[in-house]
PyMOL CGO cylinders between C-alpha atoms (Angstrom):
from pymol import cmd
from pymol.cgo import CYLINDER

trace = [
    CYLINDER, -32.25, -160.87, -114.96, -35.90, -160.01, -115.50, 0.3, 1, 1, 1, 1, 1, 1,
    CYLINDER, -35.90, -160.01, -115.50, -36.71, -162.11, -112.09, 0.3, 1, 1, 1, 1, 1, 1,
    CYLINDER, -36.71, -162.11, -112.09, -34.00, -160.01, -110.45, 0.3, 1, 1, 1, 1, 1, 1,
    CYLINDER, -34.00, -160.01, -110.45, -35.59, -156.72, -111.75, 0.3, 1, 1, 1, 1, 1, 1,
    CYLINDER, -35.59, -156.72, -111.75, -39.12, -157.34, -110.93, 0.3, 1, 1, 1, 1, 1, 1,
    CYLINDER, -39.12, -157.34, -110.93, -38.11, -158.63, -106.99, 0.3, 1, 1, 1, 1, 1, 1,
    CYLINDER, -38.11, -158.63, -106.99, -35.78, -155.28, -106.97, 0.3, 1, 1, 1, 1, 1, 1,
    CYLINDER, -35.78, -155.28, -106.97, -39.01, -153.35, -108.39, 0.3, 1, 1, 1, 1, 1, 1,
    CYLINDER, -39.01, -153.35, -108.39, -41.49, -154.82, -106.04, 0.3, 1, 1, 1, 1, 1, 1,
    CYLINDER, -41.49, -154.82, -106.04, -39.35, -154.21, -102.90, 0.3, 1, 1, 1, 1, 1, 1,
    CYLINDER, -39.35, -154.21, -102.90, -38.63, -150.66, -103.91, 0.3, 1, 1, 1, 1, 1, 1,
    CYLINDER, -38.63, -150.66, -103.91, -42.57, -149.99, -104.65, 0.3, 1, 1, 1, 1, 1, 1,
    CYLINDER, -42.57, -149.99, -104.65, -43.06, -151.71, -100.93, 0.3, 1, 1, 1, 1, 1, 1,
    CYLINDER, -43.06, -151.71, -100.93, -40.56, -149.42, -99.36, 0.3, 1, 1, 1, 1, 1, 1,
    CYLINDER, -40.56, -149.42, -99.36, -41.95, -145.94, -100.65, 0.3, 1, 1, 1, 1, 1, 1,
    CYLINDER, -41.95, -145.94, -100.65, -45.39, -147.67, -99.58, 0.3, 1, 1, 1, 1, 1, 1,
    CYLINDER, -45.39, -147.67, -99.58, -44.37, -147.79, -96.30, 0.3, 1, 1, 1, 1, 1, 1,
    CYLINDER, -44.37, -147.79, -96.30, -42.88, -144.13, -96.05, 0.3, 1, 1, 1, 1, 1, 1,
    CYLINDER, -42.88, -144.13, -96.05, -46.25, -142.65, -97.18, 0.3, 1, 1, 1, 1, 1, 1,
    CYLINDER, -46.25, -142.65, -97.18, -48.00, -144.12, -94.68, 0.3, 1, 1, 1, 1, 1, 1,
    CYLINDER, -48.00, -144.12, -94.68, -45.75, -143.47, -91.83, 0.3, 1, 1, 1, 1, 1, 1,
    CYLINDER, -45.75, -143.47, -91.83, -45.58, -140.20, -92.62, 0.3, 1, 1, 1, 1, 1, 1,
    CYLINDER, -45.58, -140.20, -92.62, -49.31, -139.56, -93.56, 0.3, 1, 1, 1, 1, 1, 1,
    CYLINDER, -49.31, -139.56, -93.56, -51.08, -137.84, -90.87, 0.3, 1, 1, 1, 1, 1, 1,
    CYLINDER, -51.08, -137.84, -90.87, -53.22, -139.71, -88.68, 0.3, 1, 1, 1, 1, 1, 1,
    CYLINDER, -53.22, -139.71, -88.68, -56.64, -140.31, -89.71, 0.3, 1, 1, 1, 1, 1, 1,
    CYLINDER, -56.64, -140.31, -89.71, -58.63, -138.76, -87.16, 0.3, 1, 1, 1, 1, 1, 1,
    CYLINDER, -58.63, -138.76, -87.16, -62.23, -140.05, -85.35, 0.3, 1, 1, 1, 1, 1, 1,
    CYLINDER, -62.23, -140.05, -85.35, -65.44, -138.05, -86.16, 0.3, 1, 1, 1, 1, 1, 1,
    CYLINDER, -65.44, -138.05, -86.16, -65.59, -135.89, -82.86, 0.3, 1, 1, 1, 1, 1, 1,
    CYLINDER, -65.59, -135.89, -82.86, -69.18, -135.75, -80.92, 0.3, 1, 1, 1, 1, 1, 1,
    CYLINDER, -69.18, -135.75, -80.92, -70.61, -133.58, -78.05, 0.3, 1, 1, 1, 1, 1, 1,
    CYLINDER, -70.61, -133.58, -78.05, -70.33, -135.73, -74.83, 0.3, 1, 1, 1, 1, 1, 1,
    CYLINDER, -70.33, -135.73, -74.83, -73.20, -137.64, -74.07, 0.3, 1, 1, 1, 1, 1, 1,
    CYLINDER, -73.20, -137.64, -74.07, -75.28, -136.67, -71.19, 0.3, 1, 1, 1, 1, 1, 1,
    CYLINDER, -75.28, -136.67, -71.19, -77.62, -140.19, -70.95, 0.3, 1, 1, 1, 1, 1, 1,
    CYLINDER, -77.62, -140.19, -70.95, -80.60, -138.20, -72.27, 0.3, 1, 1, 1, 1, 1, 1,
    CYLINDER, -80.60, -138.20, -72.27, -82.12, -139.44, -75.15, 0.3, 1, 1, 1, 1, 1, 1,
    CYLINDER, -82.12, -139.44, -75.15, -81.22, -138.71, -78.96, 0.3, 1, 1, 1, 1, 1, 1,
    CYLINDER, -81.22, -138.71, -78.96, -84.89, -138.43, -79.62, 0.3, 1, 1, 1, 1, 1, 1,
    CYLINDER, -84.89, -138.43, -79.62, -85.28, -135.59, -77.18, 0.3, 1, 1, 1, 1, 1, 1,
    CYLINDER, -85.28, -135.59, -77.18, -86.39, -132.54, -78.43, 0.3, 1, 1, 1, 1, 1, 1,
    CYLINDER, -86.39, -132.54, -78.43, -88.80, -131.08, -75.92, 0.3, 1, 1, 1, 1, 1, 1,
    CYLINDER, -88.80, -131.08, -75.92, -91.51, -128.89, -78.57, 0.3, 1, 1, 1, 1, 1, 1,
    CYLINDER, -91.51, -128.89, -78.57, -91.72, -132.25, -80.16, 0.3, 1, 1, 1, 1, 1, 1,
    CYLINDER, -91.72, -132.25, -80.16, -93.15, -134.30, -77.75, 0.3, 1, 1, 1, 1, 1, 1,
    CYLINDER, -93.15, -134.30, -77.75, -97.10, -134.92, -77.43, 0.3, 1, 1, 1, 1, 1, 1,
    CYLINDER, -97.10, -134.92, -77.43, -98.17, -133.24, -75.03, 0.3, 1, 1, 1, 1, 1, 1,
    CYLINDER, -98.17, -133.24, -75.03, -100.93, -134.92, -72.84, 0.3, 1, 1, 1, 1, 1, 1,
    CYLINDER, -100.93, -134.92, -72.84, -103.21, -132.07, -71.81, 0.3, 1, 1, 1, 1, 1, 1,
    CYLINDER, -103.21, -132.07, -71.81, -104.25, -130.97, -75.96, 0.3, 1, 1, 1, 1, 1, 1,
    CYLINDER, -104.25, -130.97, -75.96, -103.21, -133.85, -78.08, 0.3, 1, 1, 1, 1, 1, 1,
    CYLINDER, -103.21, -133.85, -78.08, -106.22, -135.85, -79.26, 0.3, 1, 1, 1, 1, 1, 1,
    CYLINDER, -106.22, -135.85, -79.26, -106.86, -139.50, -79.44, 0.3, 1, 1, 1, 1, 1, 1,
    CYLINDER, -106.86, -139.50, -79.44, -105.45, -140.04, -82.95, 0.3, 1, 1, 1, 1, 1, 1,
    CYLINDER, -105.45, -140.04, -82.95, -101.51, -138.10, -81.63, 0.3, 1, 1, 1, 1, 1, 1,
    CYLINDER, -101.51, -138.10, -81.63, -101.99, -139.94, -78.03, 0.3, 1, 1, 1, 1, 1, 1,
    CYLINDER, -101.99, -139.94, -78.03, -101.82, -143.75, -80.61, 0.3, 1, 1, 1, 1, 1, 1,
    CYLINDER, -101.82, -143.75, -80.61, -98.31, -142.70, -81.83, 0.3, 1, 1, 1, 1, 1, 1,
    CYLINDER, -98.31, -142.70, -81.83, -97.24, -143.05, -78.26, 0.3, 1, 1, 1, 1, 1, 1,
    CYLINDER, -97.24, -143.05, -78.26, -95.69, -146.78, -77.17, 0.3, 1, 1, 1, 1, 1, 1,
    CYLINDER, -95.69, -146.78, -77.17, -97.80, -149.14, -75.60, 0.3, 1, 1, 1, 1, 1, 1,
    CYLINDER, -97.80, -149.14, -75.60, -100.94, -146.33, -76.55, 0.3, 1, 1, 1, 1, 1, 1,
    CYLINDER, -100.94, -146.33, -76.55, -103.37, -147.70, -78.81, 0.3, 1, 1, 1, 1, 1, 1,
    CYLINDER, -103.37, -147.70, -78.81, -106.97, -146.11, -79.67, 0.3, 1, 1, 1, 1, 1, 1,
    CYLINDER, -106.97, -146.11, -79.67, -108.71, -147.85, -75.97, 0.3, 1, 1, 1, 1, 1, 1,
    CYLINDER, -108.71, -147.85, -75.97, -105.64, -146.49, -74.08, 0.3, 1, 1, 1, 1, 1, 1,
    CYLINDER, -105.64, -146.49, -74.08, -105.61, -142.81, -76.24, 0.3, 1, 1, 1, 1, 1, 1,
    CYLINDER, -105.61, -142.81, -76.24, -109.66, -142.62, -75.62, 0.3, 1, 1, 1, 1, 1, 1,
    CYLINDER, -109.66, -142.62, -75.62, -109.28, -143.77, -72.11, 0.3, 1, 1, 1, 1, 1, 1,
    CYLINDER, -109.28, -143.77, -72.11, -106.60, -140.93, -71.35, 0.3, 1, 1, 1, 1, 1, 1,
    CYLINDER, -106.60, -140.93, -71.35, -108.58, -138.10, -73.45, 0.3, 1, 1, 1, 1, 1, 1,
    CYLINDER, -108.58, -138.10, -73.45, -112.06, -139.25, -71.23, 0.3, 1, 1, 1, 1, 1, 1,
    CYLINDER, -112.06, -139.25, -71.23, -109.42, -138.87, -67.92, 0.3, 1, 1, 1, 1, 1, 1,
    CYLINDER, -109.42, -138.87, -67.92, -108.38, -135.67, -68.77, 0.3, 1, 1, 1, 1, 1, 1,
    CYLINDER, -108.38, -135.67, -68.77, -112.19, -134.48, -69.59, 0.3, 1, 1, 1, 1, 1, 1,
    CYLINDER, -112.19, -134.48, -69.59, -112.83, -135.48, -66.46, 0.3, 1, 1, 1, 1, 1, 1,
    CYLINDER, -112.83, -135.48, -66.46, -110.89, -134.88, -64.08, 0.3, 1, 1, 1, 1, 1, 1,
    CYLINDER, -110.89, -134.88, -64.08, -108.58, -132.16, -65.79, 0.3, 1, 1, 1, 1, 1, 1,
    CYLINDER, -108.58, -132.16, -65.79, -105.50, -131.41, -67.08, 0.3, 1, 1, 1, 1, 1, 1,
    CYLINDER, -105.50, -131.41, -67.08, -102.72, -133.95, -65.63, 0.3, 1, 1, 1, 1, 1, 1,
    CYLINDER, -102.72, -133.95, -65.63, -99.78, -132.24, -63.61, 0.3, 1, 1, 1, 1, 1, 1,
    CYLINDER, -99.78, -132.24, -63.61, -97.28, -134.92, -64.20, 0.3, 1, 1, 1, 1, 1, 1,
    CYLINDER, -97.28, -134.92, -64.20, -96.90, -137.55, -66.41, 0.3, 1, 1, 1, 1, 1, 1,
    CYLINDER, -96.90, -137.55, -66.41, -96.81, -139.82, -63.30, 0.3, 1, 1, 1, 1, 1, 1,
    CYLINDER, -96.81, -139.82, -63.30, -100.62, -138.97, -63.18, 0.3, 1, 1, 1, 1, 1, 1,
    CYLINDER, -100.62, -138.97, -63.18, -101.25, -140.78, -66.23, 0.3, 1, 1, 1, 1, 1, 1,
    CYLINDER, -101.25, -140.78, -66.23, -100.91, -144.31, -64.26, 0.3, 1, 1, 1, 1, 1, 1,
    CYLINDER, -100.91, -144.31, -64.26, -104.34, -143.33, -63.18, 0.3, 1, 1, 1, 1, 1, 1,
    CYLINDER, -104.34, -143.33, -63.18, -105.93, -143.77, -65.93, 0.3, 1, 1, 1, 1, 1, 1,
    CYLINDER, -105.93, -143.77, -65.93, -107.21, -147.40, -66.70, 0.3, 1, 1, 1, 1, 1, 1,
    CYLINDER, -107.21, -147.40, -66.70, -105.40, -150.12, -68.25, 0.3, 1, 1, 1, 1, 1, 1,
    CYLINDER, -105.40, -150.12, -68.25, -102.04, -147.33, -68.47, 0.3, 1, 1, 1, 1, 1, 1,
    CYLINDER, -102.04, -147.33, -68.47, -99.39, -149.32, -65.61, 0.3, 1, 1, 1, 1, 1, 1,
    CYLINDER, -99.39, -149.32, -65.61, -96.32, -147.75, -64.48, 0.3, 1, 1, 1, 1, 1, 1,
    CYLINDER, -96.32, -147.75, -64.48, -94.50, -150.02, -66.68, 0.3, 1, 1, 1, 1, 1, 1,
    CYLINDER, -94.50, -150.02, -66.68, -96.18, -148.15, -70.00, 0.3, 1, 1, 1, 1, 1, 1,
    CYLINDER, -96.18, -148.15, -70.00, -95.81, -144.65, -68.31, 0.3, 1, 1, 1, 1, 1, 1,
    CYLINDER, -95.81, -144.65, -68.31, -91.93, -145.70, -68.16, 0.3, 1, 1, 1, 1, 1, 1,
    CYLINDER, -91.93, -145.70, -68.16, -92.25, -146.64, -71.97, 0.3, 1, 1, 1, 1, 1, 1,
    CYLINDER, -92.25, -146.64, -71.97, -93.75, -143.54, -72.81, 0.3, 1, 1, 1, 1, 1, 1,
    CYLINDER, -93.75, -143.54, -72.81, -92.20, -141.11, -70.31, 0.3, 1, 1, 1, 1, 1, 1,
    CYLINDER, -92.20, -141.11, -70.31, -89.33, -139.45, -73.50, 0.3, 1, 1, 1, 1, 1, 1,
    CYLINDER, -89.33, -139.45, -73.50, -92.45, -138.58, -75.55, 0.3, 1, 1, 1, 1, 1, 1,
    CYLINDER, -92.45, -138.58, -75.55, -94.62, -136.68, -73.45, 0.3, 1, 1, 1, 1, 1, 1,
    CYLINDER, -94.62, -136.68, -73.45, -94.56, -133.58, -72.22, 0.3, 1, 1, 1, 1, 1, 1,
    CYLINDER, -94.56, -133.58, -72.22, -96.84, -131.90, -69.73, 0.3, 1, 1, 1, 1, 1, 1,
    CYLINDER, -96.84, -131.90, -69.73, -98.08, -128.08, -70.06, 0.3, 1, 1, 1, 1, 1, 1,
]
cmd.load_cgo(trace, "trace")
């Protein structure tokens, strides 16, 4: 009898299981604002901005180290401020390809 019991237990415990989760509500998906392709990162006051940031801000760019960051503060001395970040390919040793990298992060005023 005590084999009988325990089956009839276990497929009673199984049953009222299986009513509380069909009848649970459904577990619903964290909802998020569509995504428009622009970066996460993109918060526009945040980003250096070519014309005033020194050498030392101009490093925490990618593909900027301190020759690149001195190279684009001695540009901009020069020749003044830039008008588009596109202008920054003029600057030696800065390629397209690193303008591209960098393009999220800067900001031109």
């Amino acid at each position: 009898m005590g084999r009988r019991f325990a089956a009839a237990w276990w497929a009673a415990l199984c049953a009222v299981l299986v009513c509380l989760c069909a009848t649970a509500p459904p577990v619903r998906q964290a909802e998020y604002p569509p995504w428009d392709g622009a970066p996460y990162f993109d918060a526009g006051p945040d980003r250096v901005d070519v014309n005033t940031a020194p050498a030392a801000e101009l490093e925490t760019l990618p593909g900027i180290g301190e020759k690149k960051a001195l190279a684009i503060v001695e540009y901009r001395e020069a020749n003044g401020p830039f008008r588009a970040v596109e202008e920054l390919e003029r600057v030696k040793g800065i390629s397209e390809r690193t303008v591209d990298g960098m393009r999220a992060y800067v900001r031109i005023s």
